[in-house]
N, C-alpha and C positions, 0 to 999 in steps of 0.2 A: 517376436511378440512384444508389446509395447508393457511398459512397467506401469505398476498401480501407481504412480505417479503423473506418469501422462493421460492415462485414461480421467483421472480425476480433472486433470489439467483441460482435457476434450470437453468432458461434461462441462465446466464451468463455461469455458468460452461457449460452446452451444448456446448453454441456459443465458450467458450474458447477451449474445450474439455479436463477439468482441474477435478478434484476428488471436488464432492459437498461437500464434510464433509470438505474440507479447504474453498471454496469460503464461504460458511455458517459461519465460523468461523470471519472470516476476512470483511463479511454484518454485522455479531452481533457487531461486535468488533466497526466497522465504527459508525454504528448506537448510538452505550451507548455513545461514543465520541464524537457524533454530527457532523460528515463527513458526508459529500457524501460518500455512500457506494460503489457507483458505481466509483467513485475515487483511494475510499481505492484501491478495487480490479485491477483497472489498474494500479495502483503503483506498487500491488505485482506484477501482471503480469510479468509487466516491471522487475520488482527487482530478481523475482524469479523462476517464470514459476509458481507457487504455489507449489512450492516443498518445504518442511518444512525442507530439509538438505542442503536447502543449502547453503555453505559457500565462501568468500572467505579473502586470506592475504593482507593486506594493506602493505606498504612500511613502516610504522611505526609498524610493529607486531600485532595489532590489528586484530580484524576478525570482520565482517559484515558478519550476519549471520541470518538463518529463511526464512520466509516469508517475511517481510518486509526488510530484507536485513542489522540489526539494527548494528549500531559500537559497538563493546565491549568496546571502548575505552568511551562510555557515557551510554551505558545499562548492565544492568545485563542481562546473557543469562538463559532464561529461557528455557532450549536446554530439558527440560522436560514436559512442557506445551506449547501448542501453541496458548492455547484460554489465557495465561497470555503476552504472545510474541504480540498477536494480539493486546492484549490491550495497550497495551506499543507504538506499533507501530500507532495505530491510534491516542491516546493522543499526540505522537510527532506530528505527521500528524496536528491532530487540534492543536497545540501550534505554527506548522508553518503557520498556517492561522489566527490566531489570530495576531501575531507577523506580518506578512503583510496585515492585513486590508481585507482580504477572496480574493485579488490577487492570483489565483490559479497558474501563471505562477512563481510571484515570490515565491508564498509557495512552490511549488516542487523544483526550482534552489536552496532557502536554506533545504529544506529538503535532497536532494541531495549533494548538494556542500558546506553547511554552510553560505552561503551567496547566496541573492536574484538578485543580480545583476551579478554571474558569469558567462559568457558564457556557459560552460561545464554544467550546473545545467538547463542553461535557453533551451537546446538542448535536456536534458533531458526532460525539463518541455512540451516540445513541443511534444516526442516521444509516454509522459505520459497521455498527453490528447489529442491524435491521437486514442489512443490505447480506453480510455473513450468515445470518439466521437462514434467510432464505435460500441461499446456496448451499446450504449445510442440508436442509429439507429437502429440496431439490437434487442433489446427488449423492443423498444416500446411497 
């Protein structure tokens, strides 16, 4: 019998209509991290659709890259694993909630923009837990 973990893990990829073998990845990943899992996965959402390719260039040469969208310019690309990517990405995730006192709005503007107080980050942070509200509604 599957654990209330996966079950939730089911429901959300459902409701996303995203491939369970990454929402699974990126709940386990949340969870060892000690995220809100259901966080994690509107981040990616937001970040990537859960598409594990995908990429893009930065104005500085860099690429942000994966699920979690991660800078090459601060992580190694784990462009081989994505349950190592996952874990990387939620460790960032909880080191920007640690670093703002579990402020989820400013943990996403610095996870996003480097800084907690940016505009552009804090527009994000708002898209990011639009996107969590309704998953949250959703698999009650």
């Amino acid at each position: 019998m599957p654990g209330r973990w996966q079950v939730t893990a089911l429901l959300i990829a459902l409701y996303l209509s995203r491939p369970l073998q990454y929402v699974e990845v990126v709940y386990a990943a949340a969870e060892r991290a000690n995220v809100d899992p259901v966080l994690a996965c509107a981040l990616v959402e937001w970040e990537s659709g859960f598409d594990p390719t995908s990429w893009d260039t930065n104005s500085d040469g860099s690429t942000d890259y994966g699920l979690f969208r991660l800078c090459s310019r601060y992580f190694y690309q784990y462009r081989e694993s994505i349950e190592r990517h996952c874990a990387q990405g939620a460790a960032f995730l909880m080191g920007c909630l640690m670093m703002e006192g579990g402020d989820e709005v400013r943990t996403l503007a610095r996870y996003n923009a480097g800084s907690p107080t940016s505009e552009t980050g804090r527009r994000y942070a708002a898209r990011v837990l639009a996107i969590r509200d309704r998953i949250k509604e959703t698999v009650r």
